[in-house]
Each structure stands twice: as C-alpha cells, then as structure tokens.
VOMIVO-872367 format. One line per field, with one value per atom (N, C-alpha, C): residue number from 0; residue in one letter; x, y, z. Coordinates in Angstrom, 2 decimals, always signed. Example, Ala and Ser with C-alpha at 12.3 -4.5 7.8 and 13.67 -1.06 7.14 Angstrom:
k <- 0  0  0  1  1  1
r <- A  A  A  S  S  S
xx <- +13.19  +12.30  +13.20  +12.85  +13.67  +12.90
yy <- -5.69  -4.50  -3.30  -2.25  -1.06  +0.03
zz <- +7.80  +7.80  +7.80  +7.08  +7.14  +7.87
END
This chain:
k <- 0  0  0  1  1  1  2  2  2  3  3  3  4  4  4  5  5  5  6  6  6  7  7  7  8  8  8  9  9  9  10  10  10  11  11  11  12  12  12  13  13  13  14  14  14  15  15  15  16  16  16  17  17  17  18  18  18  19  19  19  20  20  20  21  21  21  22  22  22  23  23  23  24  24  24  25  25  25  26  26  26  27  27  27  28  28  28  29  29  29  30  30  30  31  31  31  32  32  32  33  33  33  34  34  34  35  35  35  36  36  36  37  37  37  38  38  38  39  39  39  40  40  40  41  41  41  42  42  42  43  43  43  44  44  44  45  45  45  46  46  46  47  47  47  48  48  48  49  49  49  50  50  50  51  51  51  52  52  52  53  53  53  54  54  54  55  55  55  56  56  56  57  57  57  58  58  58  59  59  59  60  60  60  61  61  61  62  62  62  63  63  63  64  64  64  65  65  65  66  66  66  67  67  67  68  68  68  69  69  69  70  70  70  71  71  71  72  72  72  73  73  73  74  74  74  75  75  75  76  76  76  77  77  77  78  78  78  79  79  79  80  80  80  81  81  81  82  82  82  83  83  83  84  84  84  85  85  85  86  86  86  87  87  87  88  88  88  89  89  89  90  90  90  91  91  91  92  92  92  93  93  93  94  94  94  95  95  95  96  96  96  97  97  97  98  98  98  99  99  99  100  100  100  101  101  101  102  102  102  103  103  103  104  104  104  105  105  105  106  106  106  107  107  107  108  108  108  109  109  109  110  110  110  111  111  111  112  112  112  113  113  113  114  114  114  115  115  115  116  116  116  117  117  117  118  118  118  119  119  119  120  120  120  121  121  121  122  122  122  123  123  123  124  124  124  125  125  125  126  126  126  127  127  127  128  128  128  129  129  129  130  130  130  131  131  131  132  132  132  133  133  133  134  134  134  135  135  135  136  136  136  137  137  137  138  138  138  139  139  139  140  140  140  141  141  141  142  142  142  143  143  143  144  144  144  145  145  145  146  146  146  147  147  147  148  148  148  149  149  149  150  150  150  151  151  151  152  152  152  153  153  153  154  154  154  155  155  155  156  156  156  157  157  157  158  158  158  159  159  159  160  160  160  161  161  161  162  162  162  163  163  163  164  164  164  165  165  165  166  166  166  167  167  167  168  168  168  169  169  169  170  170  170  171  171  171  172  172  172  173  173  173  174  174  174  175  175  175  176  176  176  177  177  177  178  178  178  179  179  179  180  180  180  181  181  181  182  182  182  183  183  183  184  184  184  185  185  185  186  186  186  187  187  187  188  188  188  189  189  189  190  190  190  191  191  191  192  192  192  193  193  193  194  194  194  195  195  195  196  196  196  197  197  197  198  198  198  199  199  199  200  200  200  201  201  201  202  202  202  203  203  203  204  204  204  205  205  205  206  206  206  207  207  207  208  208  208  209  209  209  210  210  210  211  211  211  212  212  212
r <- X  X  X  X  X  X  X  X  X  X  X  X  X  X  X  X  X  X  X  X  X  X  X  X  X  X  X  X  X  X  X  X  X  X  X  X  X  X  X  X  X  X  X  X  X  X  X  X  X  X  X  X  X  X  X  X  X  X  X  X  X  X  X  X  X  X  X  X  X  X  X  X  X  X  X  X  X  X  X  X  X  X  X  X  X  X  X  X  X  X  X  X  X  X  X  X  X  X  X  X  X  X  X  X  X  X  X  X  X  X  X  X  X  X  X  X  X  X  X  X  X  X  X  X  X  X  X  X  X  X  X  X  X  X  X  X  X  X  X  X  X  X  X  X  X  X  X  X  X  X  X  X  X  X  X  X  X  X  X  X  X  X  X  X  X  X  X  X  X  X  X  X  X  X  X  X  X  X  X  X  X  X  X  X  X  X  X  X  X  X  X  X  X  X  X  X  X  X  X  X  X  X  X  X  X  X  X  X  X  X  X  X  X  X  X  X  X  X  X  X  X  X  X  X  X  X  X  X  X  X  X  X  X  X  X  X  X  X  X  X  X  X  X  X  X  X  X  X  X  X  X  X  X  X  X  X  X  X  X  X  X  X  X  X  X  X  X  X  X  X  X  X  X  X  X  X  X  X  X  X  X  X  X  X  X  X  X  X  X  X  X  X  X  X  X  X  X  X  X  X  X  X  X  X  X  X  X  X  X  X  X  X  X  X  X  X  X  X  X  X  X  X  X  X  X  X  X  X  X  X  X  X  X  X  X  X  X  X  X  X  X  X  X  X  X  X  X  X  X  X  X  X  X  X  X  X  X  X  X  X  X  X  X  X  X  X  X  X  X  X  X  X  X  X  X  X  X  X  X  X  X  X  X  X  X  X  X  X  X  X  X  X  X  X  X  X  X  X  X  X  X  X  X  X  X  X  X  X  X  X  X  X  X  X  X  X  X  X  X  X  X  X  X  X  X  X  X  X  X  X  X  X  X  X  X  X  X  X  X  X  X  X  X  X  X  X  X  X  X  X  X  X  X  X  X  X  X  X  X  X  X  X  X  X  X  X  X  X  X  X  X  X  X  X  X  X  X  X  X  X  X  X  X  X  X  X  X  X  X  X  X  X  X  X  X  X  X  X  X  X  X  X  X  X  X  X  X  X  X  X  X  X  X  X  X  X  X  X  X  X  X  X  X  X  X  X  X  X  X  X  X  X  X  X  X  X  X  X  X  X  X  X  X  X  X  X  X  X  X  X  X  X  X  X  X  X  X  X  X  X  X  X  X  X  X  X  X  X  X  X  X  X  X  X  X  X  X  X  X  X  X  X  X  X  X  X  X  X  X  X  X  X  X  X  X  X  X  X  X  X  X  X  X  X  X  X  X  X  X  X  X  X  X  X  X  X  X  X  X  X  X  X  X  X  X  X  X  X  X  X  X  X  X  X  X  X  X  X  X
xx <- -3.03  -2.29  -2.37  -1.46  -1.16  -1.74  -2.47  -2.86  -2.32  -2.68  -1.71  -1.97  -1.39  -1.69  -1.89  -2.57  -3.01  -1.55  -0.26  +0.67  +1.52  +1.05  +1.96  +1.09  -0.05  -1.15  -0.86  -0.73  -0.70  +1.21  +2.23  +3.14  +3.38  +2.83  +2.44  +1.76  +0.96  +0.32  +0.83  +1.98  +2.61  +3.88  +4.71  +5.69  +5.61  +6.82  +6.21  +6.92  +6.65  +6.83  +8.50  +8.92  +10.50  +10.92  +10.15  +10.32  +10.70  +10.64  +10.55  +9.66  +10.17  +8.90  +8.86  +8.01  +8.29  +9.47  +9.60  +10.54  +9.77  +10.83  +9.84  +9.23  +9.58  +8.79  +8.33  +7.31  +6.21  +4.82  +3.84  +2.79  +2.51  +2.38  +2.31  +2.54  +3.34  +3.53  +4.07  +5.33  +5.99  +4.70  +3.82  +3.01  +2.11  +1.64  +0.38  +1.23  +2.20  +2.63  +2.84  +3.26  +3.10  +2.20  +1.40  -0.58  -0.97  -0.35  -1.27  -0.62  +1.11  +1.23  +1.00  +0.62  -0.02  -1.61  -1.89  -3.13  -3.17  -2.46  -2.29  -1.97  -1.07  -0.47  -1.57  -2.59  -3.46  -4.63  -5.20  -5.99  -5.33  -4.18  -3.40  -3.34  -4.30  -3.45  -2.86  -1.32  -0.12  -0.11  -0.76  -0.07  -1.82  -2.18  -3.17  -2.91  -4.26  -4.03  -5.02  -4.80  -5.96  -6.32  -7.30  -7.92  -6.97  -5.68  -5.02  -3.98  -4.36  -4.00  -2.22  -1.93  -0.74  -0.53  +0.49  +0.35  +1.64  +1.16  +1.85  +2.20  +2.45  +2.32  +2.26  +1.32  +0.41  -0.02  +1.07  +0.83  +2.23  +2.39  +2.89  +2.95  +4.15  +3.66  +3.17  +2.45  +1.73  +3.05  +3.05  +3.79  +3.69  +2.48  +2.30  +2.34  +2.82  +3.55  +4.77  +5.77  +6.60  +7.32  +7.12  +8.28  +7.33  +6.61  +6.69  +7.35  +8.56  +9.37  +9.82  +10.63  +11.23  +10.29  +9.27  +8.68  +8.20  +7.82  +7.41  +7.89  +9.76  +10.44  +10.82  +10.60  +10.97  +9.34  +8.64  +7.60  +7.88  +8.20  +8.50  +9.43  +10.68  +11.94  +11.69  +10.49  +9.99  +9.01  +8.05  +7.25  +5.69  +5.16  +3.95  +4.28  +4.22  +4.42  +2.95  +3.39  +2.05  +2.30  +1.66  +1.67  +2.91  +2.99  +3.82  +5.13  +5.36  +6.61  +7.26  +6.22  +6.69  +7.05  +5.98  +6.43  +7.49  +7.63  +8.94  +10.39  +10.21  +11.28  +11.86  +10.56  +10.73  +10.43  +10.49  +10.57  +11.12  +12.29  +12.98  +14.56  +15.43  +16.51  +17.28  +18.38  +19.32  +18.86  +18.28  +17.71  +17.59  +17.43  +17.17  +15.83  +15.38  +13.80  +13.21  +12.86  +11.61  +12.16  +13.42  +13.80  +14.10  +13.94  +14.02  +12.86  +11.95  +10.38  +9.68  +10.17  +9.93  +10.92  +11.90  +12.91  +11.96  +11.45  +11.47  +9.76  +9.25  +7.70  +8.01  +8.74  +8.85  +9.87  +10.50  +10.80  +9.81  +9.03  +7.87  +6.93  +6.88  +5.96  +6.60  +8.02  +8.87  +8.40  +8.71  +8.04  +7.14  +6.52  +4.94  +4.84  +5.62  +5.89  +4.60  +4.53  +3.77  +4.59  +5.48  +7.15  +8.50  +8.77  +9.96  +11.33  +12.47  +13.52  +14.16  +15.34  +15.67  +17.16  +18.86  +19.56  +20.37  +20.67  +21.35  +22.50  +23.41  +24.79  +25.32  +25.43  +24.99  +26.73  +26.72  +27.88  +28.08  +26.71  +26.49  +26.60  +26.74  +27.12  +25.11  +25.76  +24.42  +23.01  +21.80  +20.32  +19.84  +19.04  +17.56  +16.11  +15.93  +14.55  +13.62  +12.13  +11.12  +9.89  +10.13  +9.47  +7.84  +6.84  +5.07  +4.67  +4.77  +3.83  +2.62  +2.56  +1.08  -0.71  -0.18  -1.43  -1.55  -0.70  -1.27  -1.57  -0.96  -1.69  -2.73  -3.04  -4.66  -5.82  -5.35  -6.19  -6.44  -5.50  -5.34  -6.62  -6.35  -7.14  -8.51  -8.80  -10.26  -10.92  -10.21  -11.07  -11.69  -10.73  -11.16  -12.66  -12.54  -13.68  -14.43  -14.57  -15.37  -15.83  -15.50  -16.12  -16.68  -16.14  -16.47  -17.36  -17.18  -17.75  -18.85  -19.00  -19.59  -20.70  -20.60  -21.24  -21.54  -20.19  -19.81  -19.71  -19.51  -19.26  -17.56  -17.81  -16.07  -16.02  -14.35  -13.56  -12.72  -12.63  -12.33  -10.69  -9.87  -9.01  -8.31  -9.90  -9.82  -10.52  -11.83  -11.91  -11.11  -9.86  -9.04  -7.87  -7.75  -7.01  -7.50  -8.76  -9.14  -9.15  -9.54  -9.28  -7.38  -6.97  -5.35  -5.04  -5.86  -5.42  -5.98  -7.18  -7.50  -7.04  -6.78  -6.02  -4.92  -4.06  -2.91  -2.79  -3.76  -4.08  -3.84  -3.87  -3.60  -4.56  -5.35  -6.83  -6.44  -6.44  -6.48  -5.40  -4.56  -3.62  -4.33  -5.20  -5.82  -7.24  -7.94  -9.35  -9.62  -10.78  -10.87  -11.66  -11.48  -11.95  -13.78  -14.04  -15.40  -15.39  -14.55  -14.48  -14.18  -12.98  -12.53  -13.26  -14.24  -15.26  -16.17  -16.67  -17.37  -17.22  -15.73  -15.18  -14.61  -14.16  -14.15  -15.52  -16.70  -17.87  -18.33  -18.01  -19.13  -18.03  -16.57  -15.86  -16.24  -16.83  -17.49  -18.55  -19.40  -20.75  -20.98  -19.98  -19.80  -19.16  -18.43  -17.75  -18.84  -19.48  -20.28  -21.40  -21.95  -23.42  -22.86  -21.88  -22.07  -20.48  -19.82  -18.34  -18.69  -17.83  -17.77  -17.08  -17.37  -16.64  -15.36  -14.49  -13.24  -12.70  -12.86  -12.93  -13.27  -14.42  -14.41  -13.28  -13.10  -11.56  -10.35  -9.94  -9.03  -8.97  -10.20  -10.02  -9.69  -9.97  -9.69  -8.33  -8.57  -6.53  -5.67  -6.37  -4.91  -5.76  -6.37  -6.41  -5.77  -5.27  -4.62  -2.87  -2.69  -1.29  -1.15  -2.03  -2.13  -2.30  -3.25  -2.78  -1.13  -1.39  +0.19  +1.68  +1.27  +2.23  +2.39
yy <- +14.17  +13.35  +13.96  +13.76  +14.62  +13.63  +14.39  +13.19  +12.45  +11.10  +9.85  +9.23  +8.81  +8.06  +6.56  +5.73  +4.57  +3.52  +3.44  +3.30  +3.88  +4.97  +5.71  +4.60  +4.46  +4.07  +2.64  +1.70  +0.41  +0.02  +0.82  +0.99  +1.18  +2.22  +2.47  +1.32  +0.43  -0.56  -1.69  -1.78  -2.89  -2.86  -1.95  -1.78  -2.12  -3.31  -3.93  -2.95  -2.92  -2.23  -2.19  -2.56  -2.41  -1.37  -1.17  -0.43  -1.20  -2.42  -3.23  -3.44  -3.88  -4.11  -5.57  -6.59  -8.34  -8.76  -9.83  -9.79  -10.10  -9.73  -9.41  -10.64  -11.83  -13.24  -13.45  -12.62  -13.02  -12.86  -13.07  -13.24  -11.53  -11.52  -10.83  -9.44  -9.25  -8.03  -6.62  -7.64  -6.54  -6.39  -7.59  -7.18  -6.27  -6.39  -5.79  -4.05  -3.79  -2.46  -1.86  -2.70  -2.21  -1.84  -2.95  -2.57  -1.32  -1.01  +0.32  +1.85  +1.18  +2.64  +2.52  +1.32  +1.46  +2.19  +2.08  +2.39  +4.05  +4.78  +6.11  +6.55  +5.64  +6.57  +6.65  +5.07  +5.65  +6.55  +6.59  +7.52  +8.92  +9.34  +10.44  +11.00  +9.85  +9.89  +10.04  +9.34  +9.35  +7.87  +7.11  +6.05  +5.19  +4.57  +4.02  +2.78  +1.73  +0.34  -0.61  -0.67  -1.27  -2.54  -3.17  -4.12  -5.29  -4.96  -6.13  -6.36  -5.31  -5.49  -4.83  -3.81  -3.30  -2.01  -1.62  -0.36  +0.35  +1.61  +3.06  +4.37  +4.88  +6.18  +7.18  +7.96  +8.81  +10.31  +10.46  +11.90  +12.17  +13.15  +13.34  +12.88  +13.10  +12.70  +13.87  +13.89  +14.78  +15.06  +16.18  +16.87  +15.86  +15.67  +15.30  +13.85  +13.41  +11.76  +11.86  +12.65  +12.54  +11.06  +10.49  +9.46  +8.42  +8.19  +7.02  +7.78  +8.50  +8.56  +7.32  +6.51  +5.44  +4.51  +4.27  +3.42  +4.02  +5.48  +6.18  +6.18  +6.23  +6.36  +4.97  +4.20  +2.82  +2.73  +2.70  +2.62  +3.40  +4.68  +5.85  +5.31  +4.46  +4.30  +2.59  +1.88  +0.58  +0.59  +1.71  +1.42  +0.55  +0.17  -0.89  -2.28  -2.08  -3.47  -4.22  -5.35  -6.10  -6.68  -6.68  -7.08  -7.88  -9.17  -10.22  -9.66  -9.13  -8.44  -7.56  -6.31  -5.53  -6.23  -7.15  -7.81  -8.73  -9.21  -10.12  -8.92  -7.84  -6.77  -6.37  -6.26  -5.62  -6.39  -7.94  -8.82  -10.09  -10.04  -11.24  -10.71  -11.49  -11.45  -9.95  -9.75  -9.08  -8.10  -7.28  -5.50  -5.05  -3.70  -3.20  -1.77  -2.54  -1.50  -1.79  -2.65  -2.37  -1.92  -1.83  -1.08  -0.06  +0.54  +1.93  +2.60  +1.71  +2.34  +2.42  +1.11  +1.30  +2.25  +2.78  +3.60  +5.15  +5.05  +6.72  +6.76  +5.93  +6.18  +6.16  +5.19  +5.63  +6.99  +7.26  +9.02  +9.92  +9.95  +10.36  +10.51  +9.13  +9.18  +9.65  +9.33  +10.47  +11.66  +12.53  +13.85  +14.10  +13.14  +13.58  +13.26  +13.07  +12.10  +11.24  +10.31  +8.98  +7.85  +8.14  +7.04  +7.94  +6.83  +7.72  +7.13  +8.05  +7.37  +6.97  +6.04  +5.72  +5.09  +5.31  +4.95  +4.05  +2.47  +1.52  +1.29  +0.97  +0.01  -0.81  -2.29  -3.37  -3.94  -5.29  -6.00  -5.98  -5.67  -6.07  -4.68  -3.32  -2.11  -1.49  +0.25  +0.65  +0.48  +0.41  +0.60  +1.38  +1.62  +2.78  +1.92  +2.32  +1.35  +2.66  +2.62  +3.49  +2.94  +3.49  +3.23  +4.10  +2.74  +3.36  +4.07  +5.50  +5.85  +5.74  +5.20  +4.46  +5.06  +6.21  +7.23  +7.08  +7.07  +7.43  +5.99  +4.81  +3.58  +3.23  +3.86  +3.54  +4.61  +5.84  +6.46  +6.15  +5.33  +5.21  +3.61  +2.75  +1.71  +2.25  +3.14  +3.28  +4.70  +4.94  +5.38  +4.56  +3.16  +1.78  +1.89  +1.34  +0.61  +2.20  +2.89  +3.87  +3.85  +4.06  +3.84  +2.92  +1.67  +0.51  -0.43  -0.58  -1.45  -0.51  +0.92  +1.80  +2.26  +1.65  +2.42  +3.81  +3.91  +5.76  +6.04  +6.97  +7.33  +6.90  +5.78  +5.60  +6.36  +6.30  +7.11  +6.06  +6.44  +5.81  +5.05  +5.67  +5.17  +4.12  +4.18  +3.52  +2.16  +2.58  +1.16  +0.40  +1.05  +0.11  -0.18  -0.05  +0.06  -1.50  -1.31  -2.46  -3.49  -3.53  -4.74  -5.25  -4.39  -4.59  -5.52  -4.65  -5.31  -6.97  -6.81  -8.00  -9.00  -8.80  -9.72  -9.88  -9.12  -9.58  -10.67  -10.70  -11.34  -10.72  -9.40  -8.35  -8.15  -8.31  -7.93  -8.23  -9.59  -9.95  -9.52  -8.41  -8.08  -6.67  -6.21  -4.99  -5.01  -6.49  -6.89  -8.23  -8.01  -9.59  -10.44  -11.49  -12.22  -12.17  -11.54  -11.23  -9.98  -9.69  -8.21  -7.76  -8.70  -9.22  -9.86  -10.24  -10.87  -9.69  -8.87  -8.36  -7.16  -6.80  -5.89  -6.64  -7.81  -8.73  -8.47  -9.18  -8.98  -7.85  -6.65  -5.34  -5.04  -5.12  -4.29  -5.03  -6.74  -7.51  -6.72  -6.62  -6.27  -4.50  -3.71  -2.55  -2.44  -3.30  -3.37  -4.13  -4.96  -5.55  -4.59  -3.77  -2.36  -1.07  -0.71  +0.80  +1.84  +0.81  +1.07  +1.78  +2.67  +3.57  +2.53  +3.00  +2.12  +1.80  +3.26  +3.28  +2.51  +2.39  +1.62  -0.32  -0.57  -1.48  -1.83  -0.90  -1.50  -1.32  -0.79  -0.82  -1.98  -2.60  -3.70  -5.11  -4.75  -6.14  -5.53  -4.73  -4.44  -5.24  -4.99  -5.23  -7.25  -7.27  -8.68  -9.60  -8.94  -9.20  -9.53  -8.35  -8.64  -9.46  -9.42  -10.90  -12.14  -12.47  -13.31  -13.62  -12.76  -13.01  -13.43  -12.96  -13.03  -14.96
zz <- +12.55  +11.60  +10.22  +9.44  +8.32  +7.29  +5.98  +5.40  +4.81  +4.64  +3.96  +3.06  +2.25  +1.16  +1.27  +0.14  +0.20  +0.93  +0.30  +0.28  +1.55  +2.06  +3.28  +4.60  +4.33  +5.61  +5.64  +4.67  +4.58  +5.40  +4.85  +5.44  +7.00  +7.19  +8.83  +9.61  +8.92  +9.58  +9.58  +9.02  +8.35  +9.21  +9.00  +9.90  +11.45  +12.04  +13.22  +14.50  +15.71  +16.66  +16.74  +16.33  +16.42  +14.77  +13.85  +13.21  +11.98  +11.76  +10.48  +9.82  +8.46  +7.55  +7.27  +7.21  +7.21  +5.82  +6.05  +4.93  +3.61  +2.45  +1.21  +0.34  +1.24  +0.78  +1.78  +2.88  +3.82  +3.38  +3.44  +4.06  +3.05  +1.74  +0.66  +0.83  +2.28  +2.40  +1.23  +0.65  -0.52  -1.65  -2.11  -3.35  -2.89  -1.53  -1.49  -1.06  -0.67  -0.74  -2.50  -3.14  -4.46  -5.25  -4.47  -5.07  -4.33  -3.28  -2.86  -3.40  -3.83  -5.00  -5.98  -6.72  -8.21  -7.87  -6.66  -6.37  -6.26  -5.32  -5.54  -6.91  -7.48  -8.85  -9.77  -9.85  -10.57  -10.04  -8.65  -8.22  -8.66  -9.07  -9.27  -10.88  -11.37  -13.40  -13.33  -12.63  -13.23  -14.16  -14.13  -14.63  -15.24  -16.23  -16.74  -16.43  -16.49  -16.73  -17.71  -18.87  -19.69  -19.76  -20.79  -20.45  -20.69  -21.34  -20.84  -19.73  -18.58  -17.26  -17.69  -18.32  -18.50  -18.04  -17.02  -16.72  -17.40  -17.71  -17.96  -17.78  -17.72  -17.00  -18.17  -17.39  -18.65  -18.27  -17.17  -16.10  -15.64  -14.91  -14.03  -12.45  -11.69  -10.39  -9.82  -9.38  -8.22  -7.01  -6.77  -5.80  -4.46  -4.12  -2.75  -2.87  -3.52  -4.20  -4.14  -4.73  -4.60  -3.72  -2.84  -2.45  -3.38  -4.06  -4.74  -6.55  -6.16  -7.22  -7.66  -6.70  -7.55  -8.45  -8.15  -8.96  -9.91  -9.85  -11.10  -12.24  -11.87  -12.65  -13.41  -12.63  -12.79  -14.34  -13.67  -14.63  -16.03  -16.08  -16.86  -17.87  -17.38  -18.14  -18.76  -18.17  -18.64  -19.92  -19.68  -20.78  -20.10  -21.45  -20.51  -20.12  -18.74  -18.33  -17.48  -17.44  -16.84  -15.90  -14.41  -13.11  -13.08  -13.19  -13.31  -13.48  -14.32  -14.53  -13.42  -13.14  -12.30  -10.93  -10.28  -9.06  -9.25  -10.61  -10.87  -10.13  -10.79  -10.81  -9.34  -8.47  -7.44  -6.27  -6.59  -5.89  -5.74  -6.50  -7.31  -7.33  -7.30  -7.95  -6.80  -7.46  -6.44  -6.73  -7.16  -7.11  -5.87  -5.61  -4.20  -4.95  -5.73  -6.29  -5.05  -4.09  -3.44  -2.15  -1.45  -0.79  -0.79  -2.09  -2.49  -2.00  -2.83  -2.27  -1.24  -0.40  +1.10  +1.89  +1.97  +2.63  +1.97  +0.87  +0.35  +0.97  +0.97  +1.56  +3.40  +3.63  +5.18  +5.96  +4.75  +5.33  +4.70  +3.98  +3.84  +5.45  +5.56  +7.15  +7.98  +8.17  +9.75  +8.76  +7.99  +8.12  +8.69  +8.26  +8.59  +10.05  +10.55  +12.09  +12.56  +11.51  +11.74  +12.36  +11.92  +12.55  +12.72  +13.64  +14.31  +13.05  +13.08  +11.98  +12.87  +13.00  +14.30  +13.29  +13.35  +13.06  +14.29  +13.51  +14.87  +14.11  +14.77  +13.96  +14.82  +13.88  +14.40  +13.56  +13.69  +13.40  +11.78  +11.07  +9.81  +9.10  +10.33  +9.61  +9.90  +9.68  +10.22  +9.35  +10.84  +10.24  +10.05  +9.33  +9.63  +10.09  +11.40  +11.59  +11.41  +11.15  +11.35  +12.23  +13.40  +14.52  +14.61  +14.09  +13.90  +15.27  +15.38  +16.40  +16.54  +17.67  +17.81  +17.72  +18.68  +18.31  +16.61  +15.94  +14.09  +13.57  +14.80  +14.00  +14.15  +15.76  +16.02  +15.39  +15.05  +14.38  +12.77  +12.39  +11.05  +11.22  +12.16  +12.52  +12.44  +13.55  +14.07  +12.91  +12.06  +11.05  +10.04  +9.66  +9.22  +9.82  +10.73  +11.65  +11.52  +11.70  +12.12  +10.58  +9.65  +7.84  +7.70  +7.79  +7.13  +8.29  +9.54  +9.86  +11.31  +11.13  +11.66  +10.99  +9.38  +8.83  +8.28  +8.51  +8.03  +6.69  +5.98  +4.93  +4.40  +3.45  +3.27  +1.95  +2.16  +1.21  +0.41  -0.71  -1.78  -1.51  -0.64  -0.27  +1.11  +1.46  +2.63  +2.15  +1.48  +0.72  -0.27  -0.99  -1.37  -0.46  +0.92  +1.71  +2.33  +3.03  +3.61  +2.31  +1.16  +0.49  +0.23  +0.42  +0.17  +1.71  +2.46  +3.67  +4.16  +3.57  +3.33  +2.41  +1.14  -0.11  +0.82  +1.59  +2.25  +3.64  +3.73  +4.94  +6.13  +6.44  +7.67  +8.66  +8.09  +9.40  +10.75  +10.97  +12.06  +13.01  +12.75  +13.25  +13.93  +13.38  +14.05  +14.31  +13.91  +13.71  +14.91  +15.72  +15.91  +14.90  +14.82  +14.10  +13.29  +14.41  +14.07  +13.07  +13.65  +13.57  +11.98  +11.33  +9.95  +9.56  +9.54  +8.53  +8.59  +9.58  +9.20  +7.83  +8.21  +7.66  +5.85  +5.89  +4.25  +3.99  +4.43  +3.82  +3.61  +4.29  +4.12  +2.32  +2.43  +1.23  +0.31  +0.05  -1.11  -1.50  -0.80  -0.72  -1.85  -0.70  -1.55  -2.68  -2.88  -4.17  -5.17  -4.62  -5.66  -5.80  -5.23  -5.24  -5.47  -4.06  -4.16  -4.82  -5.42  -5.69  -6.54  -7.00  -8.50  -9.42  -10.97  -11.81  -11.91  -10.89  -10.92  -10.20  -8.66  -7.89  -8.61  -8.74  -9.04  -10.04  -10.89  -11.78  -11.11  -10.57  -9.49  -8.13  -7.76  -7.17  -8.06  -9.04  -10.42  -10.73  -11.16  -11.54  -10.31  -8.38  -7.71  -7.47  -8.07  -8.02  -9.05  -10.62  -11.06  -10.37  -9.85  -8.93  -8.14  -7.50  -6.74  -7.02  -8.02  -8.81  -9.63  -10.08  -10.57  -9.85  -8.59  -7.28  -7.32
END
C-alpha cells in the first residue's frame, strides 16, 4: 500500500462498499474529513492555527498533497478564517467546495489503487463511484489496532486518525465494542501523557471544529 495521508486513510474508511461517501449532513462524516486535511496541511506547514483557533496558510503545498489543492486554495484566497466559518463554507448552502475535495482526494486513492474509480449513468446523468479495496481497508484497520491497541509504536498520524475517527463516531464500524473503548481510552490517555505539544494542539484545534459543527 502506497503511503497515505491523514485525509486519504479516513476517506478510504469512510467510503461504503458500493463506493460512496455518507451524505454531507450524516453522522459528522463531511467535518471530520475536513479535520483530517486541516490536519495534514498543518502537519505539512502549509497552513498555521493560533490561539484564537484561526487558520492560514503560511507554506506551500507539499507535492505529495497536492489533491488537497482545493481547500488550499480556498484557504489561500480567504485569508484567516475560524473553524465555524470554514465548515459553514464547505458544508452549507449550494457550493460544491466539499465535493471538490472529496472527488480530488479519492482520485488521489485510485492512483494509488486503494479504490477502484468506477463510472455509472443512471437517470439523473453519469457517476463516479470509488470502490474501497478491501485488502487496503483492512490493512489500513489492522495497523490501527496493531499501534494503538497492540501496543506498538504509534505514529503521529494514526493517532490523530483514531481520534478523528472517534470524535466522528466511526469505530464501531471496524471496532467491537470492546474493542472501541479500548482504543477511545488508550488515545485519551496518550494524549493526556505521551502526545507531543504538537499533537496535543492539533487534537484541541480539531475539537474546536467539532464543536463548532
């Protein structure tokens, strides 16, 4: 599997076996995909967020970013904006910003052939579905579990991965129940001891979004 970003992995896991993504007033699916490219862009310095929870962009995009162009740019041509706003933007009203960003991150993953691209035409005129191959969802799963609830060495992007996935309410879709608590409590725990400072501000930054949601 080719490597993925915070935002490429949460996508892949998200996307349902027919190759959809939930709709963008479910079960926090659209915020928490936005939180995981504010999450790359800032793991990337492309973009800052200060103490009054406002982000900017203050870099470049990184080459191997590239499909979270649209929001880069979107950010770039906004200025500083603050959570509330941006999810207002890209989750509100007639825009097609967050289908931009989901269409350009999921041909991102058919490259990488994590999902299949799959074109249908239907009564309503043609689709693009992206169909999760499964081998890359279960490896993308059982490296979760193999870090976090194995006791392995996690990576900075897998621990803001499982909290995204958790603020979203996703676990239990790849967790048993036991299994998701164990895995909510171990990312509290590390976030409250063994997180870096960055991390820890980066889990308060995407708790701001969520809040705001």
């Amino acid at each position: 599997m080719s490597s993925l970003s915070i935002a490429e992995k949460y996508t892949l896991l998200t996307l349902n076996e027919n190759g959809k993504f939930p709709a963008i007033t479910q079960n926090y699916s659209a915020i928490s995909l936005i939180v995981a490219a504010i999450s790359d862009l800032r793991f990337s310095e492309a973009i800052s967020i200060d103490d009054d929870k406002k982000v900017k962009i203050i870099g470049d995009l990184p080459g191997n970013l590239e499909f979270l162009r649209p929001i880069y740019e979107y950010l770039k041509d906004k200025g500083s904006l603050k959570p509330e706003k941006i999810l207002e933007d890209y989750t509100m009203g007639f825009s097609n910003r967050f289908d931009e960003l989901l269409q350009s991150i999921s041909n991102s993953l058919a490259a990488k052939g994590s999902v299949t691209r799959e074109e249908k035409s239907g009564i309503l005129g043609d689709k693009i579905l992206f169909i999760p191959n499964d081998k890359e969802v279960e490896s993308t799963v059982r490296e979760l579990r193999d870090e976090i609830l194995e006791d392995g060495n996690i990576s900075d992007d897998n621990f803001l991965l499982s909290s995204i996935l958790e603020r979203g309410k996703q676990l239990d879709k790849f967790f048993s129940q036991h299994e998701s608590k164990m895995l909510k409590d171990k990312v509290e725990m590390l976030r409250n001891t063994e997180a870096s400072s960055l991390i820890k501000s980066m889990t308060d930054d995407m708790n701001a979004f969520i809040i705001a949601f």
